[in-house]
Every structure is written in C-alpha cells, then in structure tokens.
C-alpha positions, 0 to 999 in steps of 0.5 A: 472509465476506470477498469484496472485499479491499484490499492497498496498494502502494508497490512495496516488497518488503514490499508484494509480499509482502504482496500475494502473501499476500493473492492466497493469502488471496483464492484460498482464500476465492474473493474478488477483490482491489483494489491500491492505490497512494496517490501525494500531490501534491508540495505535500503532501510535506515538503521539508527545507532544502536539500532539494527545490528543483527548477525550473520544470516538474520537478514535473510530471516527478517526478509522472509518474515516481511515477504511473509507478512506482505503476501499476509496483507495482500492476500486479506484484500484479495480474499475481500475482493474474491467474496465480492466477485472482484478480480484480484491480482495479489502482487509483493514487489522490491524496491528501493523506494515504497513510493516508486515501487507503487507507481512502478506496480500500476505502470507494470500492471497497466492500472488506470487509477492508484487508490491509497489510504492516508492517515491525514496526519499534519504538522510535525507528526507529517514532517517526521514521519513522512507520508508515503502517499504524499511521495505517490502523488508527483511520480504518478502518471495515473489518477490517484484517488486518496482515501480517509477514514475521518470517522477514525481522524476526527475530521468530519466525525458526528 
C-alpha cells in the first residue's frame, strides 16, 4: 500500500526516534524512505525586541550553521535506514513555512504516507508553542501517521 514514506527532521530526539520507527515501518512493508529537514530563511523567523539583532554577514553565518545541522539530522536517519537495507533519500529544503515545506517535500518527492513525531504536548504549552504536526494535518494530501513516544509522555507508561 504504502511504498514512498516521508519522515521530517529537526535533529530532535523525538525525530530520531520517529525516524527509526519509520525505518521499522518501512522494513516491514519493503518501502523506502524520504528525510526531510525544512530550514526557513532567517526573513521568515520572528524575532523578538531585543532579540535577534545580528551584524552584517551573521545571517549567512547562521544559515550555514542551520544547513549544516540540518544535512547532520538528516543524514543520522539516513544512516539508520542504510544499516537497515532501507533506501533513503536525504532532502534539506527552504520554505517559508516548516508545515508547508513538509507537504510540499512528500508532494515533490511522490511519497504516499508522511510519518511525523509529536510531542503530545496539551493545554498552553500546545497553545504557545504550537504544534508543527498539527499544521501538517489540514494541508496534507496523503495519509499522515503520527507518532508518539508515550513511554517518554506519560501516557501509557507501566
């Protein structure tokens, strides 16, 4: 059913874990794997008063640092899925928008399933921090199969 999955990265340990499950997932089902990390223009990240006030030529050093952690993050599920005779495809793409950048990156790279980790996070810590995979969900035009560790939640922990 599934043969071309998408599993977004910010290099957290919940995307490594959410990554690893979708290698899991991908093994069983004999399908291959796209990682995605979105990196947005420093234009597109809201800065704060007193915040964010950086000099001539910091900009292009801090968007090298982030490709470079991103191509980092990508690369370490990638590396999963090659010990595990998955295929993986590493991808760091721009957008303006991580959400929209995620559904783009299935749409371009034909992918039939997203699989993303969220934290389960609930009342005002979800209201202020938002919730990436939330946003995925109304702009997705595949199945998206979201992934929690309870364990680490407390939710469903012995």
């Amino acid at each position: 059913m599934f043969r071309k999955l998408l599993v977004p990265t910010d290099g957290s340990e919940l995307a490594r874990e959410t990554g690893a499950a979708a290698i899991n997932l991908a093994k069983e089902i004999n399908a291959s794997v796209v990682v995605v990390s979105i990196l947005q223009p420093l234009a597109a990240i809201p800065f704060y008063e007193g915040v964010g006030v950086v000099g001539a030529g910091a900009d292009n050093l801090m968007q090298a640092h982030a490709r470079k952690q991103a191509d980092e993050a990508v690369e370490a599920i990638c590396s999963i899925g090659r010990s595990a005779g998955v295929k993986c495809e590493p991808r760091v793409l721009e957008a303006d928008s991580i959400s929209h950048g995620i559904v783009d990156a299935a749409k371009q790279g034909a992918c039939d399933l997203i699989l993303i980790g969220t934290h389960g996070r609930r009342g005002l810590s979800n209201i202020l921090m938002g919730s990436v995979t939330r946003s995925v969900l109304p702009y997705a035009h595949v199945p998206v199969l979201v992934w929690r560790n309870q364990e680490k939640d407390g939710f469903g922990a012995a």
